[in-house]
N, C-alpha and C positions, 0 to 999 in steps of 0.2 A: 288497950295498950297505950302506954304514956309516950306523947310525939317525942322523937330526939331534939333539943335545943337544937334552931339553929346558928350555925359558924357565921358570921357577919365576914370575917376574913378573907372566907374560903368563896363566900359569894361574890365579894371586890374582885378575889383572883380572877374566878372567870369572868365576870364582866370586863376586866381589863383585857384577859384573852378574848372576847370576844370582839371586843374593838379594836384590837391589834388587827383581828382574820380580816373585818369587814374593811379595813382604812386600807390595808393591804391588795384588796381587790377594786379599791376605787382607780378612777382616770382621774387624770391629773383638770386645772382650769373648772370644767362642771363636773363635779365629782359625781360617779356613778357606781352605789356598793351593794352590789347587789342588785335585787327590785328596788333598793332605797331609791329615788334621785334627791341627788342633795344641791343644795343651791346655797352660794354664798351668802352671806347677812353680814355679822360685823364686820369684812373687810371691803364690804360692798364702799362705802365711802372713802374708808384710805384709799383704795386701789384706784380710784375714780379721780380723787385727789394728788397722786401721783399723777397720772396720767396725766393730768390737765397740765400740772406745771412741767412736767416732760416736755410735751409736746409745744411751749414757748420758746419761738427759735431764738429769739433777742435779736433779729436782724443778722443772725449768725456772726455774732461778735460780742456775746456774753452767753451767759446760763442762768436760767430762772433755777433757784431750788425754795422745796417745801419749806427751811424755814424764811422763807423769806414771805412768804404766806399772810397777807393780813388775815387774823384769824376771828373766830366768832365776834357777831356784833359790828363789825365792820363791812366792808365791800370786800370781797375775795379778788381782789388784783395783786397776782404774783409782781413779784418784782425781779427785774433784772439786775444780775452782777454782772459789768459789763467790763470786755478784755482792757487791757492796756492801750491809751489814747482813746479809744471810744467813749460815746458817754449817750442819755436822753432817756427815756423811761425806757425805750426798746433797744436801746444801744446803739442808733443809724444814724448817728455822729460822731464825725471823728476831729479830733482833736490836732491842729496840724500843727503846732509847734510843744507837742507834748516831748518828755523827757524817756528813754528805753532804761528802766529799772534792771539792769543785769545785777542785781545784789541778791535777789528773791530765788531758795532753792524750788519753788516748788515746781514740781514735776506733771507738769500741764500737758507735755508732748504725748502724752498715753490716754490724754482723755476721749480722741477717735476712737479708739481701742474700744472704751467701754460702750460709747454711744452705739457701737454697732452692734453689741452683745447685750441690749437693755433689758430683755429677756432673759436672758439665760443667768442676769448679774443681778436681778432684782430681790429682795427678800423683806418682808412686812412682817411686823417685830407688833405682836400684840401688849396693851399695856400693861398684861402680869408676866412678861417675859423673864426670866432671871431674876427675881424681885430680891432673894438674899444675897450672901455676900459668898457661899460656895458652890459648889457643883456637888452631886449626891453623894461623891468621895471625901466630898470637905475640903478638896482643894481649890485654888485659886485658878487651877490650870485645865483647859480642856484636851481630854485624854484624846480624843477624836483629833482637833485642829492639830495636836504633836505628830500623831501617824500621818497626817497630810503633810506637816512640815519635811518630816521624813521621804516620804514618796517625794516631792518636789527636787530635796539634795541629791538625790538617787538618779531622777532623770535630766537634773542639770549636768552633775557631775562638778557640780563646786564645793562642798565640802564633806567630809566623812560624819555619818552621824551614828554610826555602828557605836556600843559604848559612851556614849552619850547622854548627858540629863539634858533637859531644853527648860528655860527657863522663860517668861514671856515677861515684857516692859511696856510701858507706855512709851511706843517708838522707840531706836535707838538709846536715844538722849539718855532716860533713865536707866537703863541697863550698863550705859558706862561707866558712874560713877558705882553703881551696884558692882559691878567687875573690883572697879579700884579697892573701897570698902572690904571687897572678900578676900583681897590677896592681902590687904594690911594686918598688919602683925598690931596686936594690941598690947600697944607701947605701955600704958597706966597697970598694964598686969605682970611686965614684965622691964627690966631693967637692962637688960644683953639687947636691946632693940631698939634702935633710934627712930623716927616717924618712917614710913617708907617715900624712897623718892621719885614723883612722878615725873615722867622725863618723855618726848616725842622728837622726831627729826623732822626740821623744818624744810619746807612750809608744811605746817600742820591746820590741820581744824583748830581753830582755839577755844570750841567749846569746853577739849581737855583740859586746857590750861585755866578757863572758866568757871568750873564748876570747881574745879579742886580748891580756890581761891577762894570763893563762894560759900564752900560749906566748910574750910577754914577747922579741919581736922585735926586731932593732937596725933593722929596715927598716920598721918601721908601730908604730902603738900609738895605743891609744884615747885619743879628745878631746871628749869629749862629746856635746853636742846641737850639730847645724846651725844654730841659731840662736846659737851664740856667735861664728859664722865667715861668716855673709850679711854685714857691711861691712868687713870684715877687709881686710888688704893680704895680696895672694898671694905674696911672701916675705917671708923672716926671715934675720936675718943675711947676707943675699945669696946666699941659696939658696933654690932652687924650691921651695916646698912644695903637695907632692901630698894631693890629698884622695879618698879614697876612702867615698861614701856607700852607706847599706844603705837601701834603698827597700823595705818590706814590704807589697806590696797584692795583695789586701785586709790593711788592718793587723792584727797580733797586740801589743795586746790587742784594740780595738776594733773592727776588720772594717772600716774605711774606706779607698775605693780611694784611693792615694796615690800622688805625683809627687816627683819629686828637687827639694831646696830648693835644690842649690847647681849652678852651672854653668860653663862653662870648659874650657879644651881641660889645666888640670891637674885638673880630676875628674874622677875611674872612680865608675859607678855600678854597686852589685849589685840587679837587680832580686828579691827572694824572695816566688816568686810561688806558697808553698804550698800556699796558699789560693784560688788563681785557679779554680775549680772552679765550674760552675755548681748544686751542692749548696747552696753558700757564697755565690757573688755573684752578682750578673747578668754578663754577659760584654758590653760594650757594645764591645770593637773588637778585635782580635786583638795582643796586645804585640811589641814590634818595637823592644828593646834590645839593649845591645851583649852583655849576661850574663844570665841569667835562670836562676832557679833553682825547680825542681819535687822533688815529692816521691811517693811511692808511699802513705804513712801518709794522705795528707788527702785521696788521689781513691780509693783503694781501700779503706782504712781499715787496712793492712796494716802499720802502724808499725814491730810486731815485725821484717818482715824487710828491715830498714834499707837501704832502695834508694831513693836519686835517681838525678835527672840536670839536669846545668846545658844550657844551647842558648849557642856562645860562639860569637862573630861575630872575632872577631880569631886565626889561627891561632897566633900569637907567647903569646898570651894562654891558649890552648888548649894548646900543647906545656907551657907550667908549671904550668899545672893538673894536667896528666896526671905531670909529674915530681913534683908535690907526693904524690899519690896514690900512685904505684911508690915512695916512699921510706916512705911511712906504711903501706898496711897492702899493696903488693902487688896494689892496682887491688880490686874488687866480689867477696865472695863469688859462687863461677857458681851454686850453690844459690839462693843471692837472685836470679842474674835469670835461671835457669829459673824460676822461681816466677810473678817480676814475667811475663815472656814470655806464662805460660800464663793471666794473670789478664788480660792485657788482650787476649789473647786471644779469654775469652770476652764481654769488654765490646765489642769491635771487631766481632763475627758475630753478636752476640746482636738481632735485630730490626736498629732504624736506630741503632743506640748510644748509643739515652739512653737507657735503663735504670736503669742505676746509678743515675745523675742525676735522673732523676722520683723512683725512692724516697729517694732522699736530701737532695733538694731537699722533698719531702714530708712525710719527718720533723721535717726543721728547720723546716718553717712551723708545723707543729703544733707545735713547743715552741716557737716564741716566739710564737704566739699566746697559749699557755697561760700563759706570763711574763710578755706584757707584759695578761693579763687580770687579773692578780692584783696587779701592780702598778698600776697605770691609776687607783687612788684612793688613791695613796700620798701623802701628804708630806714621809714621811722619806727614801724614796728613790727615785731614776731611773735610767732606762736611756741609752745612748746613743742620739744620733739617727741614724739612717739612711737616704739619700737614694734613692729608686727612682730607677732605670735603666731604658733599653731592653735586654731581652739578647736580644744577634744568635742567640743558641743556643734560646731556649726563643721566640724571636721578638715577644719582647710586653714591657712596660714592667713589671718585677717590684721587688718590694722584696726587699733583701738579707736573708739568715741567716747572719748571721756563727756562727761554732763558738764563741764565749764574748760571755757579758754585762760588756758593763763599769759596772757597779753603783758606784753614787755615794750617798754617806751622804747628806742633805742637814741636816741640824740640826747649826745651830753648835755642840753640844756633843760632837759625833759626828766629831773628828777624824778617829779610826782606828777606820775601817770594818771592818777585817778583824775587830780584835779584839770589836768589834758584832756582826760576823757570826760568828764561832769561838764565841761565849758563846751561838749560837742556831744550836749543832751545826752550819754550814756553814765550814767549809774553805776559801780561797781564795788568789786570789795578790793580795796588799797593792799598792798603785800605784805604791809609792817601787820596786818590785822592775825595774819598766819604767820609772825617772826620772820619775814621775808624782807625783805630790799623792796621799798617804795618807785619802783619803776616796773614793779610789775603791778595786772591788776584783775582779781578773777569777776568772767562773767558768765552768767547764768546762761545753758545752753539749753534747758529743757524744759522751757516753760509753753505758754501758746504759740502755734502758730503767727497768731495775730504779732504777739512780742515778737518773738523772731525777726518777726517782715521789720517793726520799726526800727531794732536793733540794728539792723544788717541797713537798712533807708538812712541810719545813722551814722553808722563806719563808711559806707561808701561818701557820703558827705564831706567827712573827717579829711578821708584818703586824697578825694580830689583838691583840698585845700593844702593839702601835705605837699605835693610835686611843687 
């Protein structure tokens, strides 16, 4: 009797099934599957190599990372990045008439967070990891990380994702202009449509007003503050014109939760809500717009690996966002959102998932305690006001921590504050930078420790020369 040919397919399949059962019954660290025992081999050296530069404290005033690594061929001495005023291979000098950088967003107060979870936040990315450019669906998008983004808004309670496409950016940044792009009406096809006009209430981030200028579109371009356009007539020339508003709440600079000025069925609003975090605000209702934009750098503190995601209510609106992105850079590094994945990960299992949120909501009261303690008998200058909330998340009536002061000179001779505050070693960003009045001046409130200390060693300085 003639043997039956065999199925090459059919024998992959169960092979595959078969290393599903066994991986499935291994322990986690020394994998044990079955009678197998299995022992690490190729991550025997990354993980070794992690470890090593982990475990460089830098004099606890920097951080050694891998790429900082001299690599083969050389001597393997990690190198130190070391905080703000410190300095020397290990960082155990400090710098004593250094200058406090409050101009720099990045969000350094959350790096305790991590170091205490170094385990649970680690993940080793072998070199054929994601090698093309989609995922087995062909999309750019991990279907997995979107149901996590989901569970996240669910148990914050900051915005609705029911009905919802999720669209991922390299950070923020490029998702906003991708918003503008998708709301603009393509003027070259059509003659009833003038460019759309991009418009924000000041002080605003002027990244908006940046970028629109920047890529210098024939279908949108900047028009200043919303306040030039509240009595305006909604055309020009006998044509529609589209306004498209940037809603930043909590605001950047000042941390106040804010509402669209202008309204009508020819405005698009972008709501950027990177801030919406209850580190940062109170969360008093869940947001329920038609765009809304998040970011991974302000809830994780993660900035480096440049992940957002917008929540977009209109699919029309959602496919040209997604085109703007395949034409720019090819849709989300997958490194970036294996990364994002595994972090919110551990924030989503970790207890009831305010973790994060208690120590980070925790630090920032204790630095604006300690800010507004030192200012609190000032005359030359002030803080912003900030209005307590209910927040549905921490469930009690709290006052906000916004991520930056917005510092106000008050003496009429003290126009420009910045330059006030640069001559008294502090760094910041001038007001005219957000369309604001040059007597105010934002500074960074969430970076290291280390900064902090010299920031605040700098105000008190300032203060006592002030009386």
């Amino acid at each position: 009797m003639a043997r039956k040919p065999r199925n090459p397919s059919m024998e992959i399949s169960w092979i595959m099934v078969t290393a599903m059962i066994m991986l499935s019954s291994c322990s986690s660290n020394l994998l044990v599957c079955g009678e197998i025992l299995w022992k690490p081999t190729w991550t025997k050296e990354a993980a070794k190599e992690a470890e090593v530069v982990a475990g460089i404290g830098c004099s606890g005033h920097g951080r050694a990372y891998l790429d900082g690594l001299v690599l083969k061929g050389h001597h393997h001495l990690p190198l130190c990045d070391c905080n703000p005023c410190f300095y020397g291979p290990t960082c155990s000098k400090i710098q004593l008439n250094c200058s406090a950088n409050a101009e720099s967003g990045d969000p350094l107060f959350l790096e305790p967070f991590w170091m205490r979870r170094a385990k649970e936040s680690a993940i080793l990315i072998s070199g054929w990891h994601r090698m093309g450019y989609t995922y087995s669906d062909g999309t750019y998008i991990s279907e997995v990380l979107v149901k996590y983004i989901q569970r996240l808004h669910k148990m914050v309670g900051n915005a609705e994702t029911d009905g919802r496409f999720i669209v991922f950016g390299a950070g923020s940044t490029q998702l906003l202009n991708a918003a503008v792009f998708a709301f603009s009406p393509n003027s070259s096809s059509s003659s009833h449509y003038s460019p759309a006009k991009v418009v924000a209430t000041a002080p605003y981030y002027p990244v908006y007003r940046q970028q629109t200028e920047l890529f210098n579109s024939l279908d949108y371009r900047y028009e200043g503050d919303t306040s030039l356009w509240k009595n305006k007539t909604l055309s020009e020339n006998n044509n529609i014109s589209r306004f498209i508003e940037f809603v930043t709440s909590p605001n950047s600079p000042d941390g106040g939760l804010m509402k669209a000025a202008l309204h009508g069925s020819n405005v698009k609003t972008i709501y950027d809500h990177a801030y919406y975090w209850p580190h940062f605000t109170p969360i008093p209702a869940s947001s329920d717009h038609e765009l809304m934009i998040f970011t991974m750098s302000k809830l994780t503190g993660h900035a480096g690996s440049r992940f957002g995601w917008a929540l977009v209510k209109d699919k029309a609106v959602y496919q040209k966002m997604l085109t703007y992105l395949d034409l720019n850079t090819v849709g989300v590094s997958r490194e970036s959102q294996l990364r994002a994945l595994k972090l919110l990960d551990v924030l989503l299992e970790e207890g009831d998932g305010t973790e994060i949120f208690k120590f980070g909501y925790s630090t920032m009261r204790k630095r604006w305690i300690v800010l507004r303690k030192i200012l609190s008998n000032s005359k030359r200058f002030s803080l912003q006001k900030l209005t307590p909330h209910y927040c549905s998340f921490f469930k009690r009536v709290r006052n906000p921590t916004p991520a930056y002061a917005w510092l106000k000179c008050e003496r009429e001779e003290d126009k420009d504050c910045h330059a006030v505050l640069k001559a008294a070693k502090i760094n910041g960003h001038p007001g005219s930078m957000y369309s604001a009045d040059d007597r105010y001046v934002r500074l960074n409130l969430i970076g290291s420790q280390d900064y902090f200390g010299v920031l605040i060693h700098h105000l008190r300085y300032l203060l006592a020369q002030s009386y």
